[in-house]
Structures are given as structure tokens and as C-alpha cells.
N, C-alpha and C positions, 0 to 999 in steps of 0.2 A: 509633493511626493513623500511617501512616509518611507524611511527611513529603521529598519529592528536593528536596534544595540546586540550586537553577538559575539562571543568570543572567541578570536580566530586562534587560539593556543592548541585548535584541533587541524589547521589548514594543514593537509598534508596531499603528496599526490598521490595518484589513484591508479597505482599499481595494475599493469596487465592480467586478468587472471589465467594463469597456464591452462592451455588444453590438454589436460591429463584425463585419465580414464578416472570416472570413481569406482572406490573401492567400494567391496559391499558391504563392508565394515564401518561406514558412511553413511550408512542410509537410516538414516531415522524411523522407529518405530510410530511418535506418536507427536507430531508438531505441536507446540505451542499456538495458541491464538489470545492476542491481546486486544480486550474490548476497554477503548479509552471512554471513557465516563466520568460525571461528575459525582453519581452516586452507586454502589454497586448494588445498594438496596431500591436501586429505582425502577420503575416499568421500561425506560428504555433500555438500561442492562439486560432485563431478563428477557424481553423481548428480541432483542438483539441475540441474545443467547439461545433463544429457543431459535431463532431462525438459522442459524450456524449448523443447530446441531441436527434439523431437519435436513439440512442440505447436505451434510456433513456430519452422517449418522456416526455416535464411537470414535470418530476421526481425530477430533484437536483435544489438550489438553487447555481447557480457556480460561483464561487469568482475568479477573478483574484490575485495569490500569486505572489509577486516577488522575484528570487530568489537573495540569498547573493550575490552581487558584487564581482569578484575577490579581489579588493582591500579594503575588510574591514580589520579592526583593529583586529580583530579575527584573522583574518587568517596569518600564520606563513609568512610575509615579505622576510626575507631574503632564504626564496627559490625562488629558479628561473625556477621549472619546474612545470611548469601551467601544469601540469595532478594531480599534487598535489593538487594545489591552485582549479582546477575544483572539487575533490573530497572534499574538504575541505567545497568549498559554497554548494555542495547538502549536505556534514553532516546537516553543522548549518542551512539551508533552513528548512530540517526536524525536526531537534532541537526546532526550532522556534514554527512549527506548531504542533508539539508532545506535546512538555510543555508548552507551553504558549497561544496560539492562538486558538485548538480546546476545552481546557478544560474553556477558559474562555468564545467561544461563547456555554458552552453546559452546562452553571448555574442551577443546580439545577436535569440535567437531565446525571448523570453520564453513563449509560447505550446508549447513545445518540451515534448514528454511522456520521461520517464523512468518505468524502473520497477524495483521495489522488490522482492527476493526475497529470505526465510529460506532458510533453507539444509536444508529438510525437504520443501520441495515437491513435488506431485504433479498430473497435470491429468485430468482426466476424457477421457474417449474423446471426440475428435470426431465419430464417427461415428454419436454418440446423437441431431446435430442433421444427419446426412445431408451429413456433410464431410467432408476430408482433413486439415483441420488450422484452426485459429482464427483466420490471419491475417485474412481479409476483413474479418467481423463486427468483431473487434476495432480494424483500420483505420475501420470505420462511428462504432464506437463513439467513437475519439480525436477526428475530426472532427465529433462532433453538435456544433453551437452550445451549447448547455443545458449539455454536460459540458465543453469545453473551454473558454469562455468564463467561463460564469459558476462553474462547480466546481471547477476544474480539479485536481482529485484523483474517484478511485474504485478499490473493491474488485477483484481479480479472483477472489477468496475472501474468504468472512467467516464468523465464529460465530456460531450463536444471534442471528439478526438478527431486527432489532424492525421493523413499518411502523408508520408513518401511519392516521392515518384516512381520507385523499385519498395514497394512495401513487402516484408518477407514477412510470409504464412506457415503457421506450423496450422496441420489441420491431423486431429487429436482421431489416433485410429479407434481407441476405442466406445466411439459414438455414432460409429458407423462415417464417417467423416460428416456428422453437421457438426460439433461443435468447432469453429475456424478459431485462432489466435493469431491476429496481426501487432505487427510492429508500430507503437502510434505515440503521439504527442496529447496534450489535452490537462482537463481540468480535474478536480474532487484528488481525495486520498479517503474515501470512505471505506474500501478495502484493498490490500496490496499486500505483496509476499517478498521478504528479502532472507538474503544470507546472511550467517556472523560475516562471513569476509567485506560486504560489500558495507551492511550499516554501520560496520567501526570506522566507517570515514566516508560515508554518503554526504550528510549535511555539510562537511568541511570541504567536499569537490562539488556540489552546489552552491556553496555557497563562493566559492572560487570564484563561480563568474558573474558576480556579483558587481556594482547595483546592475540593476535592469530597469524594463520600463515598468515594467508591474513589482512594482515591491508589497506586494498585499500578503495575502494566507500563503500557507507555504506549497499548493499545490499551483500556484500561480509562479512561485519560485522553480519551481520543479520544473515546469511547463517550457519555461524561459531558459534555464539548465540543457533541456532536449534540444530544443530549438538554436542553440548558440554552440551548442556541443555536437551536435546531426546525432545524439545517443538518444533512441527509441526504444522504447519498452514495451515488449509485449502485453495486451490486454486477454487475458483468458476467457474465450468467448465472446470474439469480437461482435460474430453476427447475429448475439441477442441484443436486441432494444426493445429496454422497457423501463418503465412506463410508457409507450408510443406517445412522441411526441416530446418529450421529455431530456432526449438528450442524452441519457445513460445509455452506455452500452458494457456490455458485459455478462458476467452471472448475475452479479451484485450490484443492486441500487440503492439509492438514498430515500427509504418510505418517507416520502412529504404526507402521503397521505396519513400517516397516522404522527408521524415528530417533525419537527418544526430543526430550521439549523441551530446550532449553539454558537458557530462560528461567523456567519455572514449575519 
């Protein structure tokens, strides 16, 4: 069993979030989206980037993140099996932009959504839910009370995702009700949306319930997190799946067909 060196000088616990109303004074004009990469001048950046910005015409303001180098000082040296050392740069890569980076560009506006993109991305057709493009729904979905208050993280893609036996449905009015978002368990973090409030101490309350059986990549952590905790996260667009067969579900999938993983 492998075992990531981490530093719990973040463990803290994970505060209730109030059900208060949001203000309108709250609401974000123009979200951040963060594209982790190794290169920002590479074809899967711009690729990555151009499919964002199809799907999510004007919508995000998109950062190129870089991720952790195999050979930082963090990461455990004297191993020598680079699926380690891969797992280890998307931990702290995440780490990075959990605690440190989205809570400090989101000053003053804790409630504030960012999002989370690999650098293999792909989105489904919107026009499977009779649209032009995803912004509305997904503006539905940032402001439901349920997700931004009390969750404030969800999928916009997931793997092999598990329910409930009481799975709760938010079904997005304005797509005519096909696009569904169920509450689920599961694998990838190739896309995902959080809050300043929740990612200044996400990895410190996953990592709380720590070891587990799968200590592997951290959507494996995560996974195990849901399952030990009954805390399920909505997936945005549960009842697309694609590539059929495939495993994804969501808006967002992981193009095997054209990028290969970096982390498995």
C-alpha cells in the first residue's frame, strides 16, 4: 500500500456552511477556470482551452496552472516508481489551488465558484439538451442553495459513479428538464467546481479520514472521503454518458481519443 507524505498543519474541521440567503452582491460576474498542465504552450492546453470555451462561450476567465514537476522537493525522492511520483504532483498540484491559490484570488467573496480543469478535456454536445451552449443551466446549478451553500464543490464529469439508496436530483429548469444532476460517489477529477469556503480546507477534511484502502491518485481519495463520510457531490449532467461505454458521465469527459493520462 502506498502511503503520500502530507502535511497535516492544515487538518482542521469542516465547519457547517449556514443556510443563509445569497446576497446579490455575491454573485460573480466572470468565474475563474483553472487548466492544470504541464505546458501552457502545449496542444493539450489549447485544446483543452478551446473546448471550455465552445462549451462555455465568454463565460470563464481561464488560467493556465502548472502542474507540480516530478522532481520537487515535496515529493518522496527515493522512490523510483513514477506512478507514485505522477500521483504525488496531481495531490500537491490540487493542494496548491485548494488552499492556497483559489481562496486568495476569491478575497472577500467566500461563496465565489472556481473551476478545476485536466488538461484532456472534452464536453458533450449541448445540443443533446436542445441548447447552444451550457452557460444558463450551469449558472442554475452554481446558485442552487443545496450546492453552493451547503456543498460547495461538484462534478462536471465523473467515473464509474456510485448512488445512494435516496439519491437527490436537482433537474436543471432551464433545459427543458433533460439535463438531471444527481448526488454520486466515483472516480476522475478531470472537471470539478468548488468554493473559496470549501477548498480552504477540502484536502485537510479528506484527508482526515485517512489511510484508506485505496491510497492511490487523489480522486481515489476523494472517492473513499464520500464513502466513509455518506458526503455526495452532485455531478452536473448526470444522465449524459459519453463516450458510451466509457464510463464518464457528465458534461465533461476525459478525450482518450485524442490525450493519453499523465497521471495513471
Amino acid at each position: 500500500m502506498v502511503y503520500f507524505l502530507v502535511n497535516y498543519k492544515y487538518l482542521t474541521s469542516d465547519s457547517t456552511i449556514p443556510a443563509t440567503q445569497i446576497s446579490q452582491e455575491k454573485i460573480q460576474v466572470q468565474p475563474k477556470a483553472y487548466i492544470i498542465t504541464a505546458d501552457c504552450n502545449s496542444a493539450r492546453f489549447n485544446s483543452t482551452k478551446d473546448n471550455i470555451e465552445h462549451a462555455f462561450p465568454n463565460f470563464f476567465e481561464i488560467i493556465c496552472f502548472l502542474s507540480i514537476p516530478l522532481n520537487d522537493s515535496r515529493i518522496y525522492s527515493a522512490s523510483s516508481a513514477i506512478l507514485f511520483k505522477k500521483w504525488s504532483s496531481n495531490l500537491l498540484t490540487f493542494i496548491d489551488l485548494w488552499t492556497y491559490v483559489i481562496p486568495t484570488h476569491s478575497v472577500g467573496n467566500e461563496l465565489q465558484w472556481s473551476f478545476i480543469f485536466e488538461d484532456d478535456v472534452n464536453f458533450c454536445k449541448p445540443s443533446e439538451v436542445y441548447l447552444k451552449n451550457f452557460i444558463s443551466p450551469l449558472q442554475e446549478m452554481m446558485s442552487h442553495p443545496g450546492v453552493q451553500l451547503k456543498d460547495g464543490f461538484f462534478y462536471l464529469g465523473i467515473c464509474g459513479p456510485e448512488y445512494s439508496n435516496h439519491t437527490e436530483t436537482i433537474i436543471l429548469k432551464d433545459t427543458n428538464s433533460t439535463l438531471i444532476s444527481k448526488r454520486n460517489y466515483g472516480y476522475c477529477l478531470h472537471a470539478t467546481a468548488i468554493t473559496a469556503k470549501r477548498s480552504l480546507t477540502f484536502w485537510s477534511t479528506i484527508a482526515s479520514y485517512r489511510p484508506n484502502a485505496n491510497e492511490k491518485s487523489l480522486d481515489y481519495q476523494l472517492r473513499e472521503f464520500s464513502m466513509k463520510s455518506t458526503n455526495y457531490f452532485y455531478t452536473f449532467g448526470s444522465n449524459f454518458h459519453y463516450p458510451p461505454g466509457s464510463g464518464h458521465f457528465g458534461v465533461a469527459f476525459q478525450d482518450r481519443g485524442k490525450f493519453w493520462s499523465t497521471v495513471t
